[in-house]
GUVEX-685724 format. One record per residue: chain; residue number from 1; x, y, z of N, C-alpha, C, O, CB in turn; residue in three letters. Coordinates in steps of 0.02 Angstrom, whole numbers, plus 50000, padded with zeros to 5 digits. Glycine has a CB too. Layout:
<'A',NUM,<X,Y,Z>,<X,Y,Z>,<X,Y,Z>,<X,Y,Z>,<X,Y,Z>,'ALA'>;
...
//
This chain:
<'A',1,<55537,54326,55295>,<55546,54397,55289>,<55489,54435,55321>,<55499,54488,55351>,<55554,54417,55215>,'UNK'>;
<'A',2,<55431,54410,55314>,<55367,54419,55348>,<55368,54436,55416>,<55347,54487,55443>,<55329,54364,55343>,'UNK'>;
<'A',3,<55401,54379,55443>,<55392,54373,55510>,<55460,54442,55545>,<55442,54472,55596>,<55408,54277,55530>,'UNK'>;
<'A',4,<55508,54455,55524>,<55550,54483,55531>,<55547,54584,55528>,<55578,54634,55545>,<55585,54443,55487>,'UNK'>;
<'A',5,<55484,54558,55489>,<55447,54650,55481>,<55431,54665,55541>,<55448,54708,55581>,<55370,54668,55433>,'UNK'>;
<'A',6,<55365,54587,55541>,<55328,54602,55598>,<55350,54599,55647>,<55304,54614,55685>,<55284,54575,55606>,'UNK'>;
<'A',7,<55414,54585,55690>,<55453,54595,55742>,<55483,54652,55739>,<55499,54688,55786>,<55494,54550,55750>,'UNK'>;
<'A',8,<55488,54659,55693>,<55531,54747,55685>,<55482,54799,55711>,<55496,54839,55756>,<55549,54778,55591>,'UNK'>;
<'A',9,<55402,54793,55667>,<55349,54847,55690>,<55338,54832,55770>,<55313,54882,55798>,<55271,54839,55643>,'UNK'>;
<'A',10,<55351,54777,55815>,<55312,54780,55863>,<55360,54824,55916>,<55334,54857,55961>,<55287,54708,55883>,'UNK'>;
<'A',11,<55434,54822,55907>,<55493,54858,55952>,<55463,54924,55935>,<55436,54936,55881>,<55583,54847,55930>,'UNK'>;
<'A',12,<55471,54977,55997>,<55439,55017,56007>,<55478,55090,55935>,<55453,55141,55910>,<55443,55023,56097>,'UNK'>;
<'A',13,<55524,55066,55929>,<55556,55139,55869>,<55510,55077,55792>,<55483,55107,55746>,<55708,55153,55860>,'UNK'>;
<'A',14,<55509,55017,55792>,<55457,55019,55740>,<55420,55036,55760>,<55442,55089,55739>,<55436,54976,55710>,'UNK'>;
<'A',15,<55366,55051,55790>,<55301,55082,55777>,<55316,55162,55772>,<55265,55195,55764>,<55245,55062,55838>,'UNK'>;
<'A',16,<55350,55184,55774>,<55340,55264,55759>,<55408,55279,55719>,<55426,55338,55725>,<55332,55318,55836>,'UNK'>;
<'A',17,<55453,55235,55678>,<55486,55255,55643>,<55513,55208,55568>,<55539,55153,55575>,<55527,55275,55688>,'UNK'>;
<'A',18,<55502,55238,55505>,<55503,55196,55480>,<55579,55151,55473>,<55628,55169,55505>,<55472,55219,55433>,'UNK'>;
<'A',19,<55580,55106,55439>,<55681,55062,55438>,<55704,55103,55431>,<55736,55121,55480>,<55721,55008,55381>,'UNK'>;
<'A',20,<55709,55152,55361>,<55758,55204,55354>,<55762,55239,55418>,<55812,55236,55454>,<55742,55253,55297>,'UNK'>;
<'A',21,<55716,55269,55432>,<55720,55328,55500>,<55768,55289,55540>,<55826,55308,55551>,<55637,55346,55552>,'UNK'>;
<'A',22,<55734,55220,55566>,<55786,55180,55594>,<55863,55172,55585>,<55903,55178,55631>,<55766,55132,55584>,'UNK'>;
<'A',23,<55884,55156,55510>,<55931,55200,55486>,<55993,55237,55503>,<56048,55226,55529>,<55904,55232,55475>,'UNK'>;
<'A',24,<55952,55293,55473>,<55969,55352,55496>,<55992,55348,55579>,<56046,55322,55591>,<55908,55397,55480>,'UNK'>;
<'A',25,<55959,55370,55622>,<55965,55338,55697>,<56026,55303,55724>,<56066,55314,55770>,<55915,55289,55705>,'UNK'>;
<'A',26,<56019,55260,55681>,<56077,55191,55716>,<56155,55250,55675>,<56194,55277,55714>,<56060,55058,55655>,'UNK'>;
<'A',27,<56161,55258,55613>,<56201,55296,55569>,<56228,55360,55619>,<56287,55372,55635>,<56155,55319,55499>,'UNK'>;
<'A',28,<56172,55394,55638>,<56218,55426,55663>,<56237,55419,55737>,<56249,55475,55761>,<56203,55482,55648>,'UNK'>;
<'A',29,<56244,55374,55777>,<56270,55352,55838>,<56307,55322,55808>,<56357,55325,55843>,<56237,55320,55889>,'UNK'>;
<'A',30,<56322,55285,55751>,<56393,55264,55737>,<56383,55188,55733>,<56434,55154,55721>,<56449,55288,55797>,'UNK'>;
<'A',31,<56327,55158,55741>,<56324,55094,55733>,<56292,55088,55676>,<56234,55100,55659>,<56297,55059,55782>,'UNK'>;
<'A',32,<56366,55057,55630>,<56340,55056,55551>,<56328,55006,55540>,<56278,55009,55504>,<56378,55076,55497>,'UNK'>;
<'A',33,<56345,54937,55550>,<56303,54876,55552>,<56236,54870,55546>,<56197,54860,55499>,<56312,54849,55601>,'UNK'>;
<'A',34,<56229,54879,55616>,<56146,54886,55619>,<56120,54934,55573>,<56082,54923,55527>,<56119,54910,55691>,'UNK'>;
<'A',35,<56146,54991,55591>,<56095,55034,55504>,<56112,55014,55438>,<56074,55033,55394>,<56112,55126,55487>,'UNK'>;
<'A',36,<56174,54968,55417>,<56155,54953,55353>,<56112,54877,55375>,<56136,54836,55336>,<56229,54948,55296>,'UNK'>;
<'A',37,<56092,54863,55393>,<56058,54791,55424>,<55976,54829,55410>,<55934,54800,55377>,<56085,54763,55533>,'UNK'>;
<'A',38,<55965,54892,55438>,<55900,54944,55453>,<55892,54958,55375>,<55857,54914,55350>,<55918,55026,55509>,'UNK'>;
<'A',39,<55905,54986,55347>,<55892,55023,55280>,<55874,54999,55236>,<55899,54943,55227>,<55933,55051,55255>,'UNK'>;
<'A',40,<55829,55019,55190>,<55796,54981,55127>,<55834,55018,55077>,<55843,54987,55025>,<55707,54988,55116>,'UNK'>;
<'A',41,<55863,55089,55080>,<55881,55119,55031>,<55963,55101,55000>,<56017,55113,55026>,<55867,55186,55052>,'UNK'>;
<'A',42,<55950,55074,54946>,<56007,55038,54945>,<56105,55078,54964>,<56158,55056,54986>,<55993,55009,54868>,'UNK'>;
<'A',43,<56080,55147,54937>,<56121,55185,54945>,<56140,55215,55001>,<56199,55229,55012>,<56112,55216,54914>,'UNK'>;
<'A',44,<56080,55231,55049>,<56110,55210,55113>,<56136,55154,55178>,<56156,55159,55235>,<56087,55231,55128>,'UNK'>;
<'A',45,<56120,55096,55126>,<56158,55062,55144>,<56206,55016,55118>,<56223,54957,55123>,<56134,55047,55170>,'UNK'>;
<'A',46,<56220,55070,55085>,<56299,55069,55054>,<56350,55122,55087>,<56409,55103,55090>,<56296,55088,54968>,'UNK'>;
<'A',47,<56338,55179,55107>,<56359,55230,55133>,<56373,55209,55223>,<56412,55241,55258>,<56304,55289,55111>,'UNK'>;
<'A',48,<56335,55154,55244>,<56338,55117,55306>,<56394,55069,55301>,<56450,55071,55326>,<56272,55081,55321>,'UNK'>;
<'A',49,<56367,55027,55266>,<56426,54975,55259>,<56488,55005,55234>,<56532,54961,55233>,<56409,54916,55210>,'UNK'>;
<'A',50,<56512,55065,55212>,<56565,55081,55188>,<56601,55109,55250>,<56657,55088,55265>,<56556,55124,55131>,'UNK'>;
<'A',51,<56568,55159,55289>,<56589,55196,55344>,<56607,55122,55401>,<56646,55127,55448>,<56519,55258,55369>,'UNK'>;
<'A',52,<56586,55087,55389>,<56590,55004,55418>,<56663,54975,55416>,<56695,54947,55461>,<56543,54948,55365>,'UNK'>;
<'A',53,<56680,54991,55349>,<56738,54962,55335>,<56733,54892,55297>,<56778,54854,55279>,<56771,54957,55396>,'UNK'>;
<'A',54,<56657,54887,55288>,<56645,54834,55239>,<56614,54856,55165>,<56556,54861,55144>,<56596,54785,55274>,'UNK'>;
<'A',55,<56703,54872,55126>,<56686,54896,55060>,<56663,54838,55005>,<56637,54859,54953>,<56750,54935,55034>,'UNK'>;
<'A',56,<56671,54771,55013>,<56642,54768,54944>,<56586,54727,54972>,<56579,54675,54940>,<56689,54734,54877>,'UNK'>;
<'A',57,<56546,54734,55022>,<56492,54722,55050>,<56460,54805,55016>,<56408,54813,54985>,<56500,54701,55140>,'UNK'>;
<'A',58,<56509,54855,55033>,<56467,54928,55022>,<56458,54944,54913>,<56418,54971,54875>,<56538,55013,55075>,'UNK'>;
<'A',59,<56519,54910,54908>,<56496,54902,54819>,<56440,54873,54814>,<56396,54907,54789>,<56543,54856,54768>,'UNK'>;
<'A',60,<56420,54800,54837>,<56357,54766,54823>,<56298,54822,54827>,<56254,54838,54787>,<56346,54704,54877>,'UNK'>;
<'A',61,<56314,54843,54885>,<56246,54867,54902>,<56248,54937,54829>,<56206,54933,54784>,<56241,54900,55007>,'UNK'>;
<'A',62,<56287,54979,54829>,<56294,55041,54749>,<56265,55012,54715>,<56206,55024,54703>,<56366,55061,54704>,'UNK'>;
<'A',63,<56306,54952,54681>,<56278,54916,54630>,<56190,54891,54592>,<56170,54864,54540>,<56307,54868,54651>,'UNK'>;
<'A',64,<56155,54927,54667>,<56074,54892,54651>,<56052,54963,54635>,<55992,54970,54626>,<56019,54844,54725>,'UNK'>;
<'A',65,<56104,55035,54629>,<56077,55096,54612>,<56112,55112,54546>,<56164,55144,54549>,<56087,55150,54668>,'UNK'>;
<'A',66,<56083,55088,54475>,<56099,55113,54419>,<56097,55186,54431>,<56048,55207,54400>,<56059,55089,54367>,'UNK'>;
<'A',67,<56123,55228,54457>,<56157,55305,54428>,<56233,55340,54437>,<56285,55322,54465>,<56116,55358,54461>,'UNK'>;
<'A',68,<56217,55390,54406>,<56288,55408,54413>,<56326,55389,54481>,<56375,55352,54481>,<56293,55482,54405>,'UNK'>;
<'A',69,<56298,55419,54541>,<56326,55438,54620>,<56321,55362,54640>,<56362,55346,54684>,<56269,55501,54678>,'UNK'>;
<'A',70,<56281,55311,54619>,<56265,55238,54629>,<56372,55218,54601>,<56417,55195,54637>,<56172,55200,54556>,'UNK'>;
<'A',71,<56374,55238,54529>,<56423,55188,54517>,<56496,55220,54543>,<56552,55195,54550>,<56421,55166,54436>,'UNK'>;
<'A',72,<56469,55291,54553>,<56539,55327,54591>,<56557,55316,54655>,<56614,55333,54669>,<56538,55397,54594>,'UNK'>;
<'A',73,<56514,55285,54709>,<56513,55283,54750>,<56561,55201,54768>,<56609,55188,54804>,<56448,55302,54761>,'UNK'>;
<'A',74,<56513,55156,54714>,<56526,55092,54705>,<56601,55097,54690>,<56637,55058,54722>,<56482,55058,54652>,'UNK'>;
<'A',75,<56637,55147,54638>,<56694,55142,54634>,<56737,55164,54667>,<56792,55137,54664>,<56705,55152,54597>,'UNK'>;
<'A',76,<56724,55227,54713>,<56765,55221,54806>,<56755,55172,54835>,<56792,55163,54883>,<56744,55268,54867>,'UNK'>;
<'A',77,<56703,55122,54822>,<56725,55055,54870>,<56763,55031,54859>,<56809,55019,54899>,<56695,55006,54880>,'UNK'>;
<'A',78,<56761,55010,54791>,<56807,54961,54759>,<56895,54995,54767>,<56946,54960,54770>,<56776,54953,54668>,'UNK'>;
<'A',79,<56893,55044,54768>,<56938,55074,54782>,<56997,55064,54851>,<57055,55046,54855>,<56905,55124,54779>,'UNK'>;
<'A',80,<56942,55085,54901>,<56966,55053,54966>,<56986,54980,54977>,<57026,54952,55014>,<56917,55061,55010>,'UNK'>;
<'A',81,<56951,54964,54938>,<56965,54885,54957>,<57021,54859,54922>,<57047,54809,54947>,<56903,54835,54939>,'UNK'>;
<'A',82,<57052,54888,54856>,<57097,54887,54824>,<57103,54849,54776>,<57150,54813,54760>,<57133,54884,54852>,'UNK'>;
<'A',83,<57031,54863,54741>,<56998,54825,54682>,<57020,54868,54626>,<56979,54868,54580>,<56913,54818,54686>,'UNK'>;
<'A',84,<57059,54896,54619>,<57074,54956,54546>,<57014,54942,54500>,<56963,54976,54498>,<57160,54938,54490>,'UNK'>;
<'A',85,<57033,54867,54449>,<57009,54872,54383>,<56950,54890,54399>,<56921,54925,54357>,<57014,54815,54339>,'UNK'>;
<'A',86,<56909,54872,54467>,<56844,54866,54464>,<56806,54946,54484>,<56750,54969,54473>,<56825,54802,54514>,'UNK'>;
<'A',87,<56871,54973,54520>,<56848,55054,54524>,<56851,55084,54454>,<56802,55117,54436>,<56902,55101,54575>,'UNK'>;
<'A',88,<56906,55074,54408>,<56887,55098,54362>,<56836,55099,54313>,<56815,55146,54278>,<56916,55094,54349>,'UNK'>;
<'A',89,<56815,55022,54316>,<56752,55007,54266>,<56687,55057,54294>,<56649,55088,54256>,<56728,54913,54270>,'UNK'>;
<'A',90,<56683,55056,54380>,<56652,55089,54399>,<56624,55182,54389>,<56572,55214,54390>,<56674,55068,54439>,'UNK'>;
<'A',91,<56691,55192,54381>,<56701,55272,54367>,<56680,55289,54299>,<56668,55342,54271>,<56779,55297,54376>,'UNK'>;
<'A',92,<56680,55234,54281>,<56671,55240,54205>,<56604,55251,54187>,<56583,55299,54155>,<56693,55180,54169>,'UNK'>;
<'A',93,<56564,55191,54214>,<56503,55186,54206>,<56477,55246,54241>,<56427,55265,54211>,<56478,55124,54228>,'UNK'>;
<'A',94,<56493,55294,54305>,<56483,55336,54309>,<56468,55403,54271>,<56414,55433,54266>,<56507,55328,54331>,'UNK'>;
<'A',95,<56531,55420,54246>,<56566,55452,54169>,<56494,55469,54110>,<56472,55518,54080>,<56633,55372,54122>,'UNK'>;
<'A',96,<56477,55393,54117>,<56475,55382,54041>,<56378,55397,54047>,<56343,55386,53998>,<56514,55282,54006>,'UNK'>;
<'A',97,<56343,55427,54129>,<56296,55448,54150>,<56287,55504,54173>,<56230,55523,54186>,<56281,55419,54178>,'UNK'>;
<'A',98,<56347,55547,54184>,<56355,55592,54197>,<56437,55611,54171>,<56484,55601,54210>,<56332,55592,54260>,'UNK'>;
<'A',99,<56451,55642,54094>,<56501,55655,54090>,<56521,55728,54111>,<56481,55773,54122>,<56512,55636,54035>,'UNK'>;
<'A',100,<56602,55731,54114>,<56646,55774,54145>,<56629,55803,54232>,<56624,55859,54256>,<56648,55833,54092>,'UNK'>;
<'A',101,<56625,55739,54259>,<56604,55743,54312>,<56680,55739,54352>,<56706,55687,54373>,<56546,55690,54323>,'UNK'>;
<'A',102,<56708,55804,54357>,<56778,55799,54395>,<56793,55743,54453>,<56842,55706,54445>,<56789,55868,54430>,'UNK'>;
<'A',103,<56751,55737,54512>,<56788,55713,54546>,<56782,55636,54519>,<56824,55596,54539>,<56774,55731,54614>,'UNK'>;
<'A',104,<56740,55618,54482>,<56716,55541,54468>,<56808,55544,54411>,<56848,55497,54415>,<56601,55526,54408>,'UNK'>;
<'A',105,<56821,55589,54376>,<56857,55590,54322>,<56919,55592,54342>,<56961,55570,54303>,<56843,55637,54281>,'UNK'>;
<'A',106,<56945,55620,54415>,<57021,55624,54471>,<57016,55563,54508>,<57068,55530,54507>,<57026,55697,54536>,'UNK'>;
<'A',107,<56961,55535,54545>,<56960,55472,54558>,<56974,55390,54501>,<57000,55340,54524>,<56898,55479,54585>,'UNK'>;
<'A',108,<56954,55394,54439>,<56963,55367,54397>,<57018,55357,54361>,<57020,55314,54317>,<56932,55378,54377>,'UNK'>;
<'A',109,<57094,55421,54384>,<57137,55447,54360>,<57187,55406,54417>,<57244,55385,54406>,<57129,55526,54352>,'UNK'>;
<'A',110,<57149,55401,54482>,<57200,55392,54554>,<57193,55318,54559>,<57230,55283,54594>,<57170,55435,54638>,'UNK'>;
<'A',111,<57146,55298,54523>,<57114,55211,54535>,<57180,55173,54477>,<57214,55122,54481>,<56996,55194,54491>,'UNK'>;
<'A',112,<57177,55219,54435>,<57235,55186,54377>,<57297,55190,54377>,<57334,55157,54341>,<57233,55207,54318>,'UNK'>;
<'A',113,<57319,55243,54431>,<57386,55272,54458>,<57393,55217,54506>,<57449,55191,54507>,<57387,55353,54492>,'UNK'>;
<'A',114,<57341,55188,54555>,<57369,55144,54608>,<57360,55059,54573>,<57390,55008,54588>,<57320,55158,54689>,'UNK'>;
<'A',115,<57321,55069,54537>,<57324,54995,54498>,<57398,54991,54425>,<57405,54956,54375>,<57224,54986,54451>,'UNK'>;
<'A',116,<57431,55038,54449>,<57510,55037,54387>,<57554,55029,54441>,<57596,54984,54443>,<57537,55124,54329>,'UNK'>;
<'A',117,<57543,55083,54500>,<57582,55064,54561>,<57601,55000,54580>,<57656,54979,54597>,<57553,55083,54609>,'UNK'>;
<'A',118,<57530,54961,54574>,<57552,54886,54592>,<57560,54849,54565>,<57586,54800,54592>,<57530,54855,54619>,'UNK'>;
<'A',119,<57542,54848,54491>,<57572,54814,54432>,<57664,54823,54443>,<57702,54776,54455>,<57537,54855,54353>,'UNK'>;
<'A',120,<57683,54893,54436>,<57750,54879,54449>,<57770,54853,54508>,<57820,54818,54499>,<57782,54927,54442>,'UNK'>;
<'A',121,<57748,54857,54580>,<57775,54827,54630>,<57781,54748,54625>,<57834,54725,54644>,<57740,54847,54685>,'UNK'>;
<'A',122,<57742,54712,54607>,<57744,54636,54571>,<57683,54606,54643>,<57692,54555,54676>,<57855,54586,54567>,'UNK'>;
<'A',123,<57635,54646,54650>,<57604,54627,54722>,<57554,54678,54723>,<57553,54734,54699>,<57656,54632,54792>,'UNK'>;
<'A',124,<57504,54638,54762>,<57443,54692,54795>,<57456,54725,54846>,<57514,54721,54867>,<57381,54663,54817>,'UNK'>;
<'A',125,<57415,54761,54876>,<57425,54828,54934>,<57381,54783,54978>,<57373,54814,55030>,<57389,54925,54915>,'UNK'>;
<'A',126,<57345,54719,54982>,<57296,54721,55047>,<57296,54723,55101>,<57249,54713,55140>,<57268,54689,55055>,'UNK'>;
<'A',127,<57371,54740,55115>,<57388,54739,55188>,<57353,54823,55222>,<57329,54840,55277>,<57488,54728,55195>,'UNK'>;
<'A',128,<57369,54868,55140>,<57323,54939,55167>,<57272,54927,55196>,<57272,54953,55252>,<57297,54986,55118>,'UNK'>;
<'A',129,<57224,54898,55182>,<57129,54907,55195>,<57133,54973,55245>,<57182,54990,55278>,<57078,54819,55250>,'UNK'>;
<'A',130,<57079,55003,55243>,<57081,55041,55291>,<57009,55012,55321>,<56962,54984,55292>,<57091,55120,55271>,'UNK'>;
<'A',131,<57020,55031,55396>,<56950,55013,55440>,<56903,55057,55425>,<56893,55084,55370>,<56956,55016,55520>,'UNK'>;
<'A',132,<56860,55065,55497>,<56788,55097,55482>,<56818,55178,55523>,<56866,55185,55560>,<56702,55042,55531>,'UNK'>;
<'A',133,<56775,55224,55501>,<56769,55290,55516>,<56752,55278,55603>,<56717,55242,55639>,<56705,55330,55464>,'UNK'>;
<'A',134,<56797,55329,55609>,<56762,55348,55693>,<56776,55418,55704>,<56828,55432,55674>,<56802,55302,55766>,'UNK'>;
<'A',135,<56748,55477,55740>,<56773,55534,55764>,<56785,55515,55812>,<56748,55473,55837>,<56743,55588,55764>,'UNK'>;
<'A',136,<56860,55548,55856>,<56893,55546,55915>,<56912,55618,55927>,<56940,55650,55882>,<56951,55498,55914>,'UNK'>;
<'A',137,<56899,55640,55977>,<56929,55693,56007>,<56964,55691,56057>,<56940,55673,56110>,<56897,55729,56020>,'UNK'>;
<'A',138,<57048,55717,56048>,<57074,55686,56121>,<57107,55755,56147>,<57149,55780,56110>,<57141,55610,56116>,'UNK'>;
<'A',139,<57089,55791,56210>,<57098,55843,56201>,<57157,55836,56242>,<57183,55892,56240>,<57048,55886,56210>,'UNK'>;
<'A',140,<57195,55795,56279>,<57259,55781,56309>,<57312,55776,56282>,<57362,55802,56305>,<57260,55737,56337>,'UNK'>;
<'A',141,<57312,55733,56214>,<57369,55743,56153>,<57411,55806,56159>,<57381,55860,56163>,<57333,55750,56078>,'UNK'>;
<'A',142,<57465,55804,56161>,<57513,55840,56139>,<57515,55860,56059>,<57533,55822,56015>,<57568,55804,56159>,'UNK'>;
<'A',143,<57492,55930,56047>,<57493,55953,56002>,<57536,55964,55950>,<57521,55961,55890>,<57479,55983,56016>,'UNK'>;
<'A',144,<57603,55981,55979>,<57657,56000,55955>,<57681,55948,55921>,<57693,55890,55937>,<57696,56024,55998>,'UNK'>;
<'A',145,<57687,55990,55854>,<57710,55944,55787>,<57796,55917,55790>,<57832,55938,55836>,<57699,56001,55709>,'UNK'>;
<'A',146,<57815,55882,55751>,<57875,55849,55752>,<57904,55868,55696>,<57862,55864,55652>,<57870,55781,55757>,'UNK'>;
<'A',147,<57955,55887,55674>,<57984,55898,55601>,<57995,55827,55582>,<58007,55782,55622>,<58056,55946,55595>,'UNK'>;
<'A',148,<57992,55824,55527>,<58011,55760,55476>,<58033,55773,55415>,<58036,55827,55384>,<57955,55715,55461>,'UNK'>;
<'A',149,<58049,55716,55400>,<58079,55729,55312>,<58044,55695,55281>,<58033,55638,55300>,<58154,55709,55284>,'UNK'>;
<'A',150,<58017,55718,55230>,<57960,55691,55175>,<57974,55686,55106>,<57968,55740,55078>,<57903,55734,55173>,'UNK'>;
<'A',151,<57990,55637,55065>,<58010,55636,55009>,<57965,55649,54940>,<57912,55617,54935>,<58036,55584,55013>,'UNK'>;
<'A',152,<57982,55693,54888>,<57934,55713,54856>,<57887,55637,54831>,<57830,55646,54809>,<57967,55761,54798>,'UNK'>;
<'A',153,<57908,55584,54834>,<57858,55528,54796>,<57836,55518,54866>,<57785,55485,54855>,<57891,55451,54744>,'UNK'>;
<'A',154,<57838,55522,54919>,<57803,55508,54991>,<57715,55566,54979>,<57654,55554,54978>,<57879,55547,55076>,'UNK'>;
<'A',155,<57772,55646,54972>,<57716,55667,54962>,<57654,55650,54924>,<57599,55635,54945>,<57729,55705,54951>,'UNK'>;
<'A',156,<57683,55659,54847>,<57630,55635,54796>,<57600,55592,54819>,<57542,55613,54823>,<57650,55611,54736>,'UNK'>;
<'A',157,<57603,55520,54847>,<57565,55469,54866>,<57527,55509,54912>,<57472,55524,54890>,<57599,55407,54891>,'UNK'>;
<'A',158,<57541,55530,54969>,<57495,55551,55032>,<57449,55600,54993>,<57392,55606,55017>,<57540,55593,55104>,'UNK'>;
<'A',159,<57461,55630,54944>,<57429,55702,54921>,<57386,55655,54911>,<57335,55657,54947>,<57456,55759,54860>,'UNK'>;
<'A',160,<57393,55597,54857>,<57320,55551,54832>,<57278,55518,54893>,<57217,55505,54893>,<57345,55479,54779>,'UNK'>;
<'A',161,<57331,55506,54952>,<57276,55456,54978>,<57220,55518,55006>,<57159,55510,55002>,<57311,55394,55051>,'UNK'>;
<'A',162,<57253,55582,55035>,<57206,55623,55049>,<57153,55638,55001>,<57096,55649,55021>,<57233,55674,55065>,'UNK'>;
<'A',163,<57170,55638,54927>,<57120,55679,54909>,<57068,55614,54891>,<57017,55625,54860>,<57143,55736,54847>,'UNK'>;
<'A',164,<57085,55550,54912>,<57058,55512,54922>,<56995,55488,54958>,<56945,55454,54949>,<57090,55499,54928>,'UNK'>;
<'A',165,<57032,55532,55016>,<56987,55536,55090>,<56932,55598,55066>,<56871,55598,55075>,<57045,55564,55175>,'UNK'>;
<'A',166,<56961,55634,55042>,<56924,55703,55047>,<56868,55689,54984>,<56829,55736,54978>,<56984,55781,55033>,'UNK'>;
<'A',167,<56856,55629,54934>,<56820,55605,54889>,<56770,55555,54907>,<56722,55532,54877>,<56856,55585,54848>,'UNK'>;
<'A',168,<56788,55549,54949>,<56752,55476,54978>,<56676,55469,54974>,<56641,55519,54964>,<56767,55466,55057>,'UNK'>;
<'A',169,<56651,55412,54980>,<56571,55427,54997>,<56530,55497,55016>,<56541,55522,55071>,<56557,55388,55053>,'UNK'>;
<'A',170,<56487,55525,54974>,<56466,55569,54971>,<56410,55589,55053>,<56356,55563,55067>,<56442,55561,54900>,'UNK'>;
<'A',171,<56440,55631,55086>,<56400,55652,55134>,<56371,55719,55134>,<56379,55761,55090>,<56430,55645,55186>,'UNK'>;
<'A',172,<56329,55725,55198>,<56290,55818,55191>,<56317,55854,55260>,<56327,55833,55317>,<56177,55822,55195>,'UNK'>;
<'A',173,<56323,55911,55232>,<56345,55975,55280>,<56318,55931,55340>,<56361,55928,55384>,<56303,56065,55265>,'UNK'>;
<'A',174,<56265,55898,55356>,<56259,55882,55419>,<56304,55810,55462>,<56289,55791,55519>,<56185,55876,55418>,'UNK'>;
<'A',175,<56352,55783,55425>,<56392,55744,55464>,<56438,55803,55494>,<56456,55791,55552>,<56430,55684,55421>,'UNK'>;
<'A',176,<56458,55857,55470>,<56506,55900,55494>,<56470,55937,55555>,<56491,55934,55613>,<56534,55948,55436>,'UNK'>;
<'A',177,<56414,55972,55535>,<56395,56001,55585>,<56380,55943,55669>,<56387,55961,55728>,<56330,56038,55550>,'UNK'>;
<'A',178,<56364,55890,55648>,<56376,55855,55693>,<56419,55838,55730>,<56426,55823,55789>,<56365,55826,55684>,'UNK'>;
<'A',179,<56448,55844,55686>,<56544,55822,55727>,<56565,55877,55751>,<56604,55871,55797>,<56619,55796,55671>,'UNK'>;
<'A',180,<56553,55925,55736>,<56569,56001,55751>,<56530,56008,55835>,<56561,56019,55887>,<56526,56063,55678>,'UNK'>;
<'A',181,<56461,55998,55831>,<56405,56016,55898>,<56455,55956,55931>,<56488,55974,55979>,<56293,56000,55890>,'UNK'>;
<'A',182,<56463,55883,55909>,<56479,55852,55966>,<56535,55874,56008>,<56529,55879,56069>,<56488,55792,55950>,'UNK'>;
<'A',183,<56606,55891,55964>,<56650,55913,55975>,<56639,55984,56049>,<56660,55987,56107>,<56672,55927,55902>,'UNK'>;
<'A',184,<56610,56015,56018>,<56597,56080,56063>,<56555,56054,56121>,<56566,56088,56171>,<56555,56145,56021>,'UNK'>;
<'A',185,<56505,55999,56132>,<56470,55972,56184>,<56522,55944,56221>,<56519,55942,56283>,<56415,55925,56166>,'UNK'>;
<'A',186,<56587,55912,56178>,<56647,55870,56233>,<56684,55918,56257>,<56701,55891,56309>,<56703,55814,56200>,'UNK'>;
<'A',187,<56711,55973,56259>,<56742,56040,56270>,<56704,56048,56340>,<56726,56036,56396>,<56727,56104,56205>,'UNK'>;
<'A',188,<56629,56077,56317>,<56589,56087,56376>,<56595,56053,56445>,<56608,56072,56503>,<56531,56076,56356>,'UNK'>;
<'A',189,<56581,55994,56416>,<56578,55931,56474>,<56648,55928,56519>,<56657,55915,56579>,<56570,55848,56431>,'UNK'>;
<'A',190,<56701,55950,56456>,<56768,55952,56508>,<56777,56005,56551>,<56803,56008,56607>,<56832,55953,56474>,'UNK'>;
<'A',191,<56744,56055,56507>,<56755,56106,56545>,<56701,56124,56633>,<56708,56161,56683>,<56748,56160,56485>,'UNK'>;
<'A',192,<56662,56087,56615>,<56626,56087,56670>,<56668,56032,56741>,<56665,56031,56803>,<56547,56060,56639>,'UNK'>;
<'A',193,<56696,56001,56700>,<56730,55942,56759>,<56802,55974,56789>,<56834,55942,56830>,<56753,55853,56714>,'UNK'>;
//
């Protein structure tokens, strides 16, 4: 482990940045591997490995942060991965560190709704997994929407998986604003070509 520091300090971003910074860095270019590989903080690299698509690699890592946002987080992994009982125990332990904590308390509500779901189907979902996060901007797409028919239990499900998405690992105004500047830098660039 020794030797592995000291190769780290001698590459030129070790000497002027610490792992986390490193981190951070790799995180936001999008290479989450390497930044959860970079990070000492366990929670950010849990928030790496999750955006990864490696959720119960990203539970392990929650799991070494006894707190509330540690076991809520842990229980959107478990979640994704389509661990119910274990999101719920999670949410719980959350709960029970921070009570009436809504979204820990609608997530804990959606973890038990999809773990009855599949109790009655007679089968697991793992064919869902979902992959890793990416922003894409495609500004060639054809915009124009399609009518469809949507059945009210189609909806309800989609309503959850969204508010699913929209619960997810806890981020800061600055993944958006990022995605926002990049977005407007790809506009530019087209527009210049």
């Amino acid at each position: 482990m020794k030797t592995l520091a000291l190769i780290a300090s001698l590459t030129w971003a070790g000497l002027w940045f610490t792992p986390d910074q490193q981190g951070q860095r790799m995180l936001a270019k999008g290479d989450f591997l390497s930044a959860a590989k970079s990070f000492q903080d366990p929670m950010w690299q849990g928030v790496s490995l999750y955006r990864a698509g490696e959720f119960e690699k990203a539970a392990q890592a929650f799991a070494r942060r006894d707190t509330a946002e540690g076991h809520f987080n842990q229980g959107n992994a478990w979640l994704m991965n389509g661990k119910y009982e274990a999101a719920i125990s999670s949410y719980e332990r959350a709960l029970s560190k921070r009570p009436k904590w809504k979204e820990a308390v609608e997530n804990r509500d959606l973890a038990a709704a999809r773990a009855k779901q599949v109790e009655q189907k007679g089968g697991d979902m793992g064919d869902q997994k979902l992959g890793a996060d990416k922003i894409v901007f495609d500004k060639k797409a054809n915009n124009e929407g399609q009518d469809t028919q949507v059945t009210s239990e189609q909806a309800f499900s989609n309503q959850d998986v969204q508010a699913l998405w929209l619960r997810r690992v806890q981020t800061k105004p600055a993944d958006f604003l990022k995605a926002k500047f990049s977005y407007q830098q790809t506009m530019k660039e087209e527009a210049a070509n």
